[in-house]
N, C-alpha and C positions, 0 to 999 in steps of 0.2 A: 499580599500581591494583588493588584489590580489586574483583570485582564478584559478583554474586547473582542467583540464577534467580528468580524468579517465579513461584510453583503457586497452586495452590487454597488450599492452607492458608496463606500470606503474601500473597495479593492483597492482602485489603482494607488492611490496614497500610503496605504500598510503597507509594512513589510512583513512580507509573512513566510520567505523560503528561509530553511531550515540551517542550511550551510552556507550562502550569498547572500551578503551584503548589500550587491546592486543592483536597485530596481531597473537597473536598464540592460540587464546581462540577460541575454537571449534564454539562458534556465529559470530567472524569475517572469519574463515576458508569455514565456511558453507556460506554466503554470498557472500563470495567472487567468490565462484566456482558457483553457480547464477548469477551472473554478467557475469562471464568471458562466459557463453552461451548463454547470449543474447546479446554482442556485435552485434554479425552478424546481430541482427534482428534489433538493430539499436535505442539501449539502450544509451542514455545518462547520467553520473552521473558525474556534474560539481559541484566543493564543495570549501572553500575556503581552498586558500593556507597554514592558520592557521590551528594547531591541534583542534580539534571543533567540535557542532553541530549545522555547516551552509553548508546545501550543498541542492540542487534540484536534483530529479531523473524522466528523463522520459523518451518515447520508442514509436513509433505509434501505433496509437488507435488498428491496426488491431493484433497486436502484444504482445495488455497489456493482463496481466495475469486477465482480469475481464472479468465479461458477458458481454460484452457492445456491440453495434452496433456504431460504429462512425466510418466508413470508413476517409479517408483525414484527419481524425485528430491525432492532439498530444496528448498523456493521460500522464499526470502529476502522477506518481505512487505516490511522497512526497517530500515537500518544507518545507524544517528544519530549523528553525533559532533559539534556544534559548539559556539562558545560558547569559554570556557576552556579547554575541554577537546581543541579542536583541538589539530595538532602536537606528541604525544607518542606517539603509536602506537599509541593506542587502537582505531582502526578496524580495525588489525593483530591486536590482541587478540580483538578480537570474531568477526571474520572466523575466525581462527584455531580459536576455540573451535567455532564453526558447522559447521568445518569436521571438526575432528574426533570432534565430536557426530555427525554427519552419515554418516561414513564408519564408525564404533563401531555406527549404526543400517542398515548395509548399504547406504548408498544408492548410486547411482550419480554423484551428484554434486550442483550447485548451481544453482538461476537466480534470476534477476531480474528485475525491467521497467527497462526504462532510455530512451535515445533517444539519438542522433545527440552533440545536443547536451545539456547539461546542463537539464533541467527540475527545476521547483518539486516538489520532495514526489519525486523521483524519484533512482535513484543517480548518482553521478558517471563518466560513461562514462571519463575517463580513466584514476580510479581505480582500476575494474573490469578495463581493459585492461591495466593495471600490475602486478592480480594473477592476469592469465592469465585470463579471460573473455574469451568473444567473441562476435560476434551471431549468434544460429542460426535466427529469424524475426524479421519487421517487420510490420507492419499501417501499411493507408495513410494514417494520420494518422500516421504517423514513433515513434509508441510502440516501440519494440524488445526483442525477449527474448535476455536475456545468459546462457551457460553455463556453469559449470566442471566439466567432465568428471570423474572420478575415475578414468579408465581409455581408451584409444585408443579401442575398440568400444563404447562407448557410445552408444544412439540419442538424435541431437539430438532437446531438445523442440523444441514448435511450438503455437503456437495454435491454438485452434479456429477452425474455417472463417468463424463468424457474428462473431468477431472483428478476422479478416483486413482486414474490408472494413469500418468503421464506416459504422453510418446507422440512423436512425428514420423511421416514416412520419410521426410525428406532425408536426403546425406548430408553431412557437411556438420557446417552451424547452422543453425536458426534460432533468432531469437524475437521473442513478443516482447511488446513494449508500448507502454503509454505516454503521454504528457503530464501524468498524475504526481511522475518521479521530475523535478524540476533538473535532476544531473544528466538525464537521456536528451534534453534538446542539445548540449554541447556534446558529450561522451561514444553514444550512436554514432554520430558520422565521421568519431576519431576511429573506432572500431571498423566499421565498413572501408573507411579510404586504408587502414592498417592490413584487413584480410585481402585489400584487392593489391596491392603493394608487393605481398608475398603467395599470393596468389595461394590463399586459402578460402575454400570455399564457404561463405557467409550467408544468410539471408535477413535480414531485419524486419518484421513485420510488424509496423506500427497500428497499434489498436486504436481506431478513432471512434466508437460509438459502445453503446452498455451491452446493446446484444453483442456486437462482436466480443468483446469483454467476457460475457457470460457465456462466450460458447469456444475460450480458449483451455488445450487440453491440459492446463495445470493449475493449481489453485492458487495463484499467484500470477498475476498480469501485468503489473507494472515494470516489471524486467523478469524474465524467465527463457534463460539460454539452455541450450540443446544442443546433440553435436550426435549424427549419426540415432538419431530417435529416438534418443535417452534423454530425459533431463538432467543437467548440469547444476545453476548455481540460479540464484537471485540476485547474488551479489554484482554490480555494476562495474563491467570492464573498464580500463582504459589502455591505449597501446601496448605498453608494458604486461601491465595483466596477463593481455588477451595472448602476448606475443609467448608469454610464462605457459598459458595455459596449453597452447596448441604447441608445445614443444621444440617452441622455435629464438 
């Protein structure tokens, strides 16, 4: 397998969202322009030369859009391999290349968000464990941060404290959300026009910058819904879903 980085100057040309086919569909348009401003801060997104959902994305720790604390490290945003493209070693590939991009840029090593058990839009704990990750923080909605060292003495990351503990004051729903996820620039405003319809109380707060990112209270920013102060799910509403979830 061939595969290709992704810069500024071959954005707009790649195709590089994960579930959509068309570069003109407002969730690749929206992603795209997410990407093209974190170049600078030194955003990786190598994916294979094939049309597909195989590609890795990552960026350093100090720069990811989560609460985390891991100075020197590499944060793994998403490592994609399904489809056809399962069981060939792709993931191996990816991982590999990350890795050694990673250590070529000094880092101390790697993390990720993961959980216990396998979650939607999240990596495969067992995987992770098979390549030498392990858990080095949790937060009490079961989210977890997985690490891979590059060295014995290396400090485990760890989340920020307003992460540790998920909660809002707010009532209702609320939910955080970035452009990171290419499915929230259509998905979001099916959600919001569906809670104002039945007149359930909704809030969507769209994250646009890394400090806001880093100072959201759950360790997952790219979708992370609420309801009455609690955390709920990551997983990506749509009408239906949402209509399932809130009992209606």
């Amino acid at each position: 397998m061939e595969y290709i980085k992704v810069t500024k100057d071959n954005l707009e040309k790649e195709h590089i969202c994960c579930a959509i086919s068309n570069n003109k569909d407002v969730q690749v348009s929206s992603k795209k322009a997410w990407m093209a401003d974190r170049f600078d801060d030194g955003l990786v997104f190598l994916k294979s030369i094939e049309r597909g959902k195989c590609f890795i994305e990552y960026i350093p720790a100090e720069n990811a859009w989560n609460p985390i604390v891991a100075d020197g490290y590499m944060c793994i945003d998403c490592l994609w391999v399904s489809g056809s493209f399962k069981g060939h070693g792709y993931s191996n590939d990816l991982l590999r290349a990350c890795i050694e991009d990673s250590k070529e840029k000094g880092k101390k090593g790697l993390c990720i968000l993961c959980a216990a058990k396998k979650k939607p839009f999240l990596a495969d704990p067992k995987y992770l464990k098979y390549k030498g990750f392990s858990v080095c923080d949790e937060a009490d909605n079961g989210i977890q941060l997985w690490y891979l060292p590059f060295s014995a003495d290396a400090e485990q990351p760890r989340f920020r404290d307003l992460a540790k503990h998920p909660h809002v004051d707010d009532e209702g729903y609320v939910l955080f959300y970035t452009s990171q996820c290419p499915f929230n620039a259509k998905y979001v405003p099916i959600v919001e026009k569906t809670a104002r319809e039945h007149n359930i109380p909704f809030k969507a707060i769209h994250i646009e910058s890394k400090e806001q990112a880093q100072n959201v209270p759950t360790p997952i920013t790219n979708y992370a819904l609420f309801f009455n102060g609690e955390y709920l799910t990551n997983e990506q509403m749509n009408d239906t879903k949402f209509l399932k979830l809130a009992g209606r």
